[in-house]
VOZA-322431 format. One record per residue (C-alpha): residue in one letter; x, y, z. Coordinates in steps of 0.5 Angstrom, whole numbers, padded with zeros to 4 digits, always signed. Each point is the difference from the previous one (the first is absolute). Layout:
! VOZA-322431
aXYZ;...
***
This chain:
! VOZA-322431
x+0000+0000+0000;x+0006+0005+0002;x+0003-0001-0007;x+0000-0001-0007;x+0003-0006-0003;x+0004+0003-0006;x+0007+0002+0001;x+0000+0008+0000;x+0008-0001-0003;x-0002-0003-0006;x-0005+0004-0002;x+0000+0005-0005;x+0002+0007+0003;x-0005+0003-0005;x-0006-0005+0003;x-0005+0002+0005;x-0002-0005+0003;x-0008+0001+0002;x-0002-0006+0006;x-0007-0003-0001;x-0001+0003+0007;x+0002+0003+0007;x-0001-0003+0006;x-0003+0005+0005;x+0003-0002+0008;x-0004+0004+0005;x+0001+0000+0007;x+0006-0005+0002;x-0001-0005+0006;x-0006+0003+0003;x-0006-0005+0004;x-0007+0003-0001;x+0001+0005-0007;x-0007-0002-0001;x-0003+0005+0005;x+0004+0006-0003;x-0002-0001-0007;x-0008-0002+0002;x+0001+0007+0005;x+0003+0004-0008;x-0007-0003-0003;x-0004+0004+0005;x+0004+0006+0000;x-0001+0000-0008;x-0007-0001+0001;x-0001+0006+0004;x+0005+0004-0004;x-0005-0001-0007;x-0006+0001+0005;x+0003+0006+0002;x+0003+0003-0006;x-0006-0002-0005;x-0005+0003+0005;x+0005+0007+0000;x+0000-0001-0007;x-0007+0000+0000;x-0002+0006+0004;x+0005+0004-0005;x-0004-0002-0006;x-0007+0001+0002;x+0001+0007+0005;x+0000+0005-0005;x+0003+0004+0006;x+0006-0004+0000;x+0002+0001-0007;x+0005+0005+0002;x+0008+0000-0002;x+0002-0002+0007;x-0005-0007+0000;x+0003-0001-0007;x+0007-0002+0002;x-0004-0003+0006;x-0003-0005-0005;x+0006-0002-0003;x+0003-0002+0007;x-0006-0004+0002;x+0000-0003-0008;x+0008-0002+0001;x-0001-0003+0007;x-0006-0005-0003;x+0004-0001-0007;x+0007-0001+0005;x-0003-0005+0004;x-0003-0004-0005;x+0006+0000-0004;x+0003-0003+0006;x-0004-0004+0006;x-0004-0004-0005;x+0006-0004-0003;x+0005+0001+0007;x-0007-0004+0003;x+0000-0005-0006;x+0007-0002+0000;x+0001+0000+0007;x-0006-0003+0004;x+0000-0005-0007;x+0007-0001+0000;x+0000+0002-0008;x+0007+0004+0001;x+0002-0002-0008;x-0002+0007-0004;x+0001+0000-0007;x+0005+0005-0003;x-0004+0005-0004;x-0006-0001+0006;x+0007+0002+0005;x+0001+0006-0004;x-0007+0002+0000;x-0001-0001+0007;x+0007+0004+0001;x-0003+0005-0004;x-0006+0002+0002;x+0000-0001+0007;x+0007+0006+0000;x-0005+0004-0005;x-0004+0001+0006;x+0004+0000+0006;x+0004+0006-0004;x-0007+0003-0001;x-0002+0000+0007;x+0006+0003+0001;x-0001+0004-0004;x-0008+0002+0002;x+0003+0002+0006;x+0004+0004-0002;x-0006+0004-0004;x-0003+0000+0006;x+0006+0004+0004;x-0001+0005-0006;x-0007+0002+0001;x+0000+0001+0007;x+0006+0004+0000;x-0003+0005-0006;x-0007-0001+0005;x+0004+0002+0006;x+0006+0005-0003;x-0004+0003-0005;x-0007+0000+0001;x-0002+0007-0003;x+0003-0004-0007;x-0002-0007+0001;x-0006+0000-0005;x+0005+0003-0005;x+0006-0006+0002;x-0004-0006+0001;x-0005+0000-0005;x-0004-0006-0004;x+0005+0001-0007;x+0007+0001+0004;x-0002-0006+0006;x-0002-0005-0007;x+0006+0002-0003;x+0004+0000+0007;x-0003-0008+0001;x+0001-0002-0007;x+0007+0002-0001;x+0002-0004+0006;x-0004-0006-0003;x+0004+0001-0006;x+0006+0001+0004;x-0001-0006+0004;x-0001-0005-0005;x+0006+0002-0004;x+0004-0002+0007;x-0002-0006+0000;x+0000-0002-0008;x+0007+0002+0000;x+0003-0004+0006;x-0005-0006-0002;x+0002+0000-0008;x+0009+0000+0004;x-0004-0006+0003;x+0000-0003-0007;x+0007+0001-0003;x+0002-0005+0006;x+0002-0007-0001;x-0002-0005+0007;x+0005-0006-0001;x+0000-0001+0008;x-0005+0001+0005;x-0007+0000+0000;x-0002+0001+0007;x-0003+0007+0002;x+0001+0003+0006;x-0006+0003+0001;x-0007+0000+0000;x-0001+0002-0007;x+0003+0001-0006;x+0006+0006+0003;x+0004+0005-0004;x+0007-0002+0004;x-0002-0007+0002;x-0001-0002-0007;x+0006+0004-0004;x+0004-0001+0004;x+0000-0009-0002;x+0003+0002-0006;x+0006+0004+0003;x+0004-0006-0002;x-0002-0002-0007;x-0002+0008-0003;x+0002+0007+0001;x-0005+0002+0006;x+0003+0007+0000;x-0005+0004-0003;x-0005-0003+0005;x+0004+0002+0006;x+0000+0007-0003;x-0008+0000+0001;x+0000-0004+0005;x+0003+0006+0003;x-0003+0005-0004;x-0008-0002+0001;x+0000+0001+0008;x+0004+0006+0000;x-0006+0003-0005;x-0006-0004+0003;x+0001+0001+0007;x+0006+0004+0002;x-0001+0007-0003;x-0008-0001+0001;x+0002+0000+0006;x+0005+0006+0001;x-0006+0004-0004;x-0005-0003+0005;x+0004+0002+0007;x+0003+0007-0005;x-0009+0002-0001;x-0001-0002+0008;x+0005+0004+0002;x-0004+0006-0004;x-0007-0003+0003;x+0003+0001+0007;x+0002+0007-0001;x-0006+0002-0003;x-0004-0003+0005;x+0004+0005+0006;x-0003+0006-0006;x-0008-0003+0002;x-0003+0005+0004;x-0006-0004+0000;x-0001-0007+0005;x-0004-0003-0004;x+0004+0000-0005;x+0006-0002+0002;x-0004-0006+0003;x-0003-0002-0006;x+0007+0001-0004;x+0003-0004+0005;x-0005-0006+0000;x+0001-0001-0008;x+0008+0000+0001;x+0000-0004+0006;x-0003-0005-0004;x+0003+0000-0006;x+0006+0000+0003;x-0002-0007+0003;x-0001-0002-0007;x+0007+0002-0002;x+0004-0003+0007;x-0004-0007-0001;x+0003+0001-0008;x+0006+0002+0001;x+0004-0002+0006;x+0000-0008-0001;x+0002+0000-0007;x+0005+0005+0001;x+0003-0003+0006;x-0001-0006-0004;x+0004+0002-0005;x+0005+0004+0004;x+0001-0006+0005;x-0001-0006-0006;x+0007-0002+0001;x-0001-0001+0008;x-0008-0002-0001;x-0001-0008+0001;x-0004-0003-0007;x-0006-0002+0004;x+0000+0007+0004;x+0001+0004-0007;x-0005-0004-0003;x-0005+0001+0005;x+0001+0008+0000;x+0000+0001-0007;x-0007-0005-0001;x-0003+0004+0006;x+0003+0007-0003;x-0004-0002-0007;x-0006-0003+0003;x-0002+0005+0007;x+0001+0007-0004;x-0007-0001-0004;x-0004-0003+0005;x+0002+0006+0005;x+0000+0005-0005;x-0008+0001+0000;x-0001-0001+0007;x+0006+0004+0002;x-0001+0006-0005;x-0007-0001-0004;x-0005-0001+0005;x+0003+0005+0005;x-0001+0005-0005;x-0006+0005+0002;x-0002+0000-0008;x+0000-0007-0001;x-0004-0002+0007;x-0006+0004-0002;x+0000-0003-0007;x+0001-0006+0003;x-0006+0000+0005;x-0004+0004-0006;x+0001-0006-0004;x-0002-0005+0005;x-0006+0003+0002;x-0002-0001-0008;x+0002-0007+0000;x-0003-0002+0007;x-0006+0004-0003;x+0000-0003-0007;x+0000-0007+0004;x-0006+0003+0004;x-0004+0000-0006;x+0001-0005-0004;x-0002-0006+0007;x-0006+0005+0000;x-0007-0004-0002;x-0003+0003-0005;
***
């Protein structure tokens, strides 16, 4: 399982050597995994709830058809495509033990699943903006944050992201594998998967963007984020008005805890990689793709005093709606 049978030495150098299928190893030596990965499944469920129904909300709500709900719906969007890329086949492989992923699915999980972790990054980063502009500049924020500028703003970190992605995926194809198949992780993994070429191909071209994607997707979002909340809390020492600061506050606070949970365990996962056991990296960095889209509508959605009076509004429409129809006639 852990190697191919040719003779990397005798084969053509100009040969890439594709294998049939990638074997996907998960946790190593751990009793009773069948809890955690039934406990992702509930976790995956809430996170559809939830984002389906923010998702919901924001369609029907006319009154939330403004700029900042559109990156709103972007995030809640992400989170259900970024779960559903991941937990499904995390859930098939592992609790019925088909941990042999073809190549082309390998690379299309590897795509997909880095697409929208990338987006969610992303998303967040959109969000830091608007309330940066809504707090700092709010004389000018219906001039700045518009439906035009925050689609642009949205598609081009969409376009952005998948030009990411696609660029490491397709240095993926350029490599040949003659040894290992074994993947020391949950998924298919940028740096588990290329670096089993290292001994057959050139992987120097991956390293760079190994480097090169979290600097862009996690560092320098999260330099912007801190740099815009330092703007926030000066602002916020220039409200004269206490209802103010207090409400300003309460929407940082929770989309700061939306950030903390996103971006303190990969990053720390990633700067202490080298230190970090297999199972505790593995753990992390499955918790870190799967918790954030749960959390998300719970922690900043919901709390949100424009979403809760829609909510409750269409509610009321659909308990009233169920009244009517148990009605006799």
């Amino acid at each position: 399982m852990s190697s191919l049978t040719s003779d990397p030495n005798q084969t053509d150098i100009n040969t890439i050597i594709r294998p049939p299928y990638f074997f996907i190893s998960g946790f190593i030596a751990i009793p009773d995994m069948n809890y955690y990965y039934i406990f992702l499944c509930f976790v995956y469920i809430i996170s559809l709830v939830g984002n389906t129904f923010v998702m919901t909300g924001i369609y029907v709500d006319r009154s939330l058809h403004s700029p900042k709900y559109i990156a709103v719906f972007n995030l809640a969007f992400t989170d259900v495509c970024e779960s559903t890329a991941l937990v499904p086949k995390l859930l098939d492989m592992f609790l019925f033990s088909r941990q042999l992923i073809s190549y082309d699915q390998c690379l299309t999980s590897l795509f997909f699943v880095f697409l929208f972790i990338t987006m969610q990054s992303f998303n967040l980063t959109i969000l830091s903006y608007d309330r940066l502009v809504a707090i700092c500049c709010p004389l000018r924020y219906h001039m700045m944050i518009t439906h035009r500028s925050m689609l642009q703003l949205t598609g081009a970190a969409w376009a952005f992201a998948v030009l990411m992605v696609l660029i490491s995926v397709c240095l993926i194809t350029r490599l040949s594998f003659c040894r290992s198949l074994v993947i020391d992780s949950y998924l298919c993994d940028h740096g588990p998967l290329f670096r089993l070429a290292a001994p057959c191909s050139n992987v120097v071209p991956n390293q760079m963007m190994a480097y090169l994607n979290p600097c862009i997707v996690l560092y320098l979002p999260m330099v912007f984020i801190i740099s815009s909340y330092i703007c926030i809390t000066h602002a916020l020492f220039t409200i004269t008005l206490p209802q103010d600061r207090l409400r300003a506050i309460k929407t940082c606070t929770s989309h700061l805890i939306l950030v903390a949970i996103f971006y303190l365990p990969v990053i720390l996962t990633y700067l202490l990689q080298s230190l970090i056991p297999t199972n505790a990296r593995i753990i992390n960095l499955s918790l870190t793709s799967i918790l954030p889209p749960m959390l998300n509508p719970i922690i900043y959605v919901l709390k949100t005093e424009e979403f809760k009076v829609s909510a409750k509004k269409m509610l009321r429409r659909g308990a009233q709606r169920a009244v009517t129809q148990v009605k006799p006639t």
